[in-house]
Every structure is written in structure tokens, then in C-alpha cells.
matplotlib code that plots the C-alpha trace (Angstrom):
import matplotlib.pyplot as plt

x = [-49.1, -47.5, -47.5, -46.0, -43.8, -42.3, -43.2, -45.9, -44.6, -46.9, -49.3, -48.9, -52.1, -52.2, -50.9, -53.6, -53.5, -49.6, -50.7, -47.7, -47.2, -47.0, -44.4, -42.3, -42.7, -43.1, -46.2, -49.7, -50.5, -47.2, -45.8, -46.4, -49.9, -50.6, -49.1, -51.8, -55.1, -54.5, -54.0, -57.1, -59.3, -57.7, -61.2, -62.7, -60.7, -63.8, -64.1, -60.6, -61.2, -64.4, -61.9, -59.2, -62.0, -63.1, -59.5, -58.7, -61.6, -60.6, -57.3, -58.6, -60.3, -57.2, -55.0, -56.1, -53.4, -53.5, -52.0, -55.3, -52.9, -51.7, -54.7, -55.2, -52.0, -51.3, -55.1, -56.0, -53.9, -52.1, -55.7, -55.9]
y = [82.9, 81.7, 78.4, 77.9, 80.7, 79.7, 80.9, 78.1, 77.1, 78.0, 75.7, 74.7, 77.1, 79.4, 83.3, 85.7, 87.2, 85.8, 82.5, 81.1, 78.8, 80.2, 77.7, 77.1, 80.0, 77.4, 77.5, 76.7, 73.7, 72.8, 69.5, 69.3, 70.6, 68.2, 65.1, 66.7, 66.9, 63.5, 62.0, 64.4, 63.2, 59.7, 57.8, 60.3, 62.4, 64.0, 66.0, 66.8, 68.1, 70.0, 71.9, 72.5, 73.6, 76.3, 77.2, 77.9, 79.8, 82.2, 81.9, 83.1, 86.0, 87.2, 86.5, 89.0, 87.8, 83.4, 81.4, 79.2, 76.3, 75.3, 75.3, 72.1, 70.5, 73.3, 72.3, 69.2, 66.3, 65.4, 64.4, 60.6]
z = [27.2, 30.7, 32.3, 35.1, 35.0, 31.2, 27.8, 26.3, 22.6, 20.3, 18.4, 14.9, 13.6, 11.0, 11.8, 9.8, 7.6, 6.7, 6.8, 8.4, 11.0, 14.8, 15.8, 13.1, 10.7, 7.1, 5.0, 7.0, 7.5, 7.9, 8.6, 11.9, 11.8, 8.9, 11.6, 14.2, 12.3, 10.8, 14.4, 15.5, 12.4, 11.7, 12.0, 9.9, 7.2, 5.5, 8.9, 8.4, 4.6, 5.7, 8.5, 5.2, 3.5, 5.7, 6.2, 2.9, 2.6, 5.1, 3.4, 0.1, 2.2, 3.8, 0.5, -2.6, -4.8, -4.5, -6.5, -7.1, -8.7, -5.3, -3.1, -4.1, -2.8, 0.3, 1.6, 0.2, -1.5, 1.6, 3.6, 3.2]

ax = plt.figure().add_subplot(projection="3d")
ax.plot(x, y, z, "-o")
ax.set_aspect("equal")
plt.show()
């Protein structure tokens, strides 16, 4: 994408099927995306586990080999 004649950065969203970060290349969600949804969601952070939730479902679509014992902490334990 162009703006303005420059190269936009891209957002910290998951890359499918890799499931990598756009921007920074780490593990999705990532720091940074973490930092975003809880300042998106901060009134609410159910909203913000329903979004996770659907996330790793797609993540467990694109991903035929998971590790199930770290869903819990890539997805969920940080949302509070």
C-alpha cells in the first residue's frame, strides 16, 4: 500500500497461514498487537477474548500440526 507516495508500515495482524506478524516478523499476536487490542478493548476484555477466540480458531484451521499446550498462553493468558 501507498500513502502519499511512501510505503505504509504494515499492521501488527496475523500473516496466513504462517501466523506471523506483518510488521515485525515474531509470533502472532505479538507484543505490539497484544499493546493494541488491549487499548482497543480496555473497557471490555471479554470482547477482546471472543476476537482471540476466533483467531485461534482460524489458527488451528490453517495449522495441522499445533502444539495445543500453548494455545492457552499464545491467545489467551495475557487478556486481562
Amino acid at each position: 500500500m501507498i500513502v502519499g507516495g511512501e510505503h505504509a508500515a504494515p499492521e501488527h495482524t496475523p500473516d496466513r497461514p504462517s501466523w506471523t506478524c506483518r510488521a515485525c516478523r515474531q509470533t502472532w499476536p505479538c507484543d505490539p498487537a497484544r499493546k493494541s487490542l488491549r487499548e482497543q478493548y480496555t473497557e471490555d476484555p471479554t470482547v477482546t477474548a471472543l476476537y482471540l477466540s476466533s483467531q485461534q480458531q482460524d489458527y488451528l484451521d490453517d495449522t495441522p500440526n499445533y502444539e495445543i499446550d500453548h494455545l492457552y498462553e499464545r491467545f489467551f493468558a495475557w487478556v486481562r
